[in-house]
C-alpha positions as CSV (number, residue, x, y, z in Angstrom):
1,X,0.0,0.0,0.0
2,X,2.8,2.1,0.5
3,X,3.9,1.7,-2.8
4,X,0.7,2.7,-4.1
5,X,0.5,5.5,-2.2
6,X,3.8,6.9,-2.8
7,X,3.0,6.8,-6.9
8,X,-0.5,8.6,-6.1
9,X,1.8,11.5,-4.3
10,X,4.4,11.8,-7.0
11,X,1.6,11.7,-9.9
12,X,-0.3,14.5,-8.0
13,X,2.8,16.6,-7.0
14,X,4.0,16.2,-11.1
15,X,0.5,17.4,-12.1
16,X,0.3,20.6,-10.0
17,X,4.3,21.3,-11.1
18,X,2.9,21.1,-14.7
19,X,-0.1,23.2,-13.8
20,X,1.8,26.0,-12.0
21,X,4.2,26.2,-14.6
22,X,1.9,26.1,-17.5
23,X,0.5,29.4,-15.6
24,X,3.7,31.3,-15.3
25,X,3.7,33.2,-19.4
26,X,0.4,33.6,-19.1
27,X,0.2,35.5,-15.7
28,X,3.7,36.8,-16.3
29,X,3.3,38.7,-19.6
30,X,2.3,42.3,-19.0
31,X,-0.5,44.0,-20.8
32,X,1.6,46.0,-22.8
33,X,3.9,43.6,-23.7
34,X,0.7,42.2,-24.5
35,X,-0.1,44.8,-27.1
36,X,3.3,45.1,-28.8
37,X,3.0,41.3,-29.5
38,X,-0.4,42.0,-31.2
39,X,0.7,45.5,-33.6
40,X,4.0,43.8,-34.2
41,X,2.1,40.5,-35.7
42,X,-0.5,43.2,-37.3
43,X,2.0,44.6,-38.9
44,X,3.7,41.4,-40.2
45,X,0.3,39.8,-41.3
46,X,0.0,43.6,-43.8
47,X,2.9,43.6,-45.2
48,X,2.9,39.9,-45.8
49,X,-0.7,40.2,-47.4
50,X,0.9,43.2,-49.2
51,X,3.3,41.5,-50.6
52,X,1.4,38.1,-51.6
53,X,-1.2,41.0,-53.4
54,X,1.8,42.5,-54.9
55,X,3.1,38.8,-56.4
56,X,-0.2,37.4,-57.6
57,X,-1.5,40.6,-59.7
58,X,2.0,40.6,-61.2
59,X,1.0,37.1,-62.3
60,X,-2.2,38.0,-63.3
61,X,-1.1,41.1,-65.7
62,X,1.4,38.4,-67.5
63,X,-2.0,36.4,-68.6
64,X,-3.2,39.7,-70.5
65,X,-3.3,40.6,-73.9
66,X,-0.4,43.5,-73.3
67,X,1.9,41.9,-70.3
68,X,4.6,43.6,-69.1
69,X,8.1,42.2,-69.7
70,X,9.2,39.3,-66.8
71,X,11.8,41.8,-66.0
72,X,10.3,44.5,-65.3
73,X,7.2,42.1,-63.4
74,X,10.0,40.7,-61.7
75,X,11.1,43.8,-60.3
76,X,7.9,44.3,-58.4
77,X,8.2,41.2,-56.9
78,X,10.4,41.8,-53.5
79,X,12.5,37.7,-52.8
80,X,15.7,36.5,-52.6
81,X,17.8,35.8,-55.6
82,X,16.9,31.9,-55.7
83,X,12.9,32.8,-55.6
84,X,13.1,35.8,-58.0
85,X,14.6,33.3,-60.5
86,X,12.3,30.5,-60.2
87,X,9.7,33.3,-60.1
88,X,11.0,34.7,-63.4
89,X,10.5,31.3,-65.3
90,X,7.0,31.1,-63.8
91,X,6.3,34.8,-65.4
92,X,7.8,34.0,-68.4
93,X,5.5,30.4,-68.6
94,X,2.7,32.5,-67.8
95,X,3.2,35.1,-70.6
96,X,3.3,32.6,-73.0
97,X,0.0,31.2,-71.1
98,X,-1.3,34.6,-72.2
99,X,-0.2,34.5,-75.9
100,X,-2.2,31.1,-76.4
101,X,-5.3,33.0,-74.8
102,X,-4.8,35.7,-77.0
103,X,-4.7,33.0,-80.0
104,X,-8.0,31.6,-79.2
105,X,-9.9,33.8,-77.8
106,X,-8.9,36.9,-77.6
107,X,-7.3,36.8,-74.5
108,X,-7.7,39.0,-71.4
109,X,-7.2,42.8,-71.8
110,X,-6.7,43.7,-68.1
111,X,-6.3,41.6,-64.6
């Protein structure tokens, strides 16, 4: 019984360390530490979303009938040197996308 006992203690004593201690960032964090958390993620959600609107109507105007040139698309696109290349051939792919929308149908004038 002892045995038993001396488990039942340990498991309880391990369960309220956990519970104390999951607690602590919580109760710990001030509320305006709170706040500069929250406008500093604010502020890296819009310029993310700025930048992902920035991308994808750069690779919607390369679908119209009068795309710009990849390099000059390219240049509105803000990445590193690896992603602006693999981001050039994507342009590129997709201007010539356009060209065979243009030959059937007309194509798109604007995005």
């Amino acid at each position: 019984m002892r045995i038993a006992h001396h488990r039942y203690v340990v498991v309880a004593a391990t369960a309220a360390a956990i519970l104390a201690l999951a607690d602590i960032p919580a109760g710990a964090q001030t509320a305006s530490a709170a706040a500069a958390a929250l406008s500093s993620a604010s502020a890296d959600t819009t310029e993310l979303a700025g930048l992902a609107e920035s991308y994808l109507q750069q690779r919607a105007d390369m679908l119209t009938t009068s795309p710009p040139t990849a390099r000059a698309a390219i240049a509105h696109v803000r990445a590193t040197r690896s992603m602006a290349a693999r981001t050039q051939d994507d342009l590129v792919a997709l201007a010539e996308k356009g060209k065979r929308y243009k030959e059937v149908d007309g194509g798109y004038t604007r995005a």
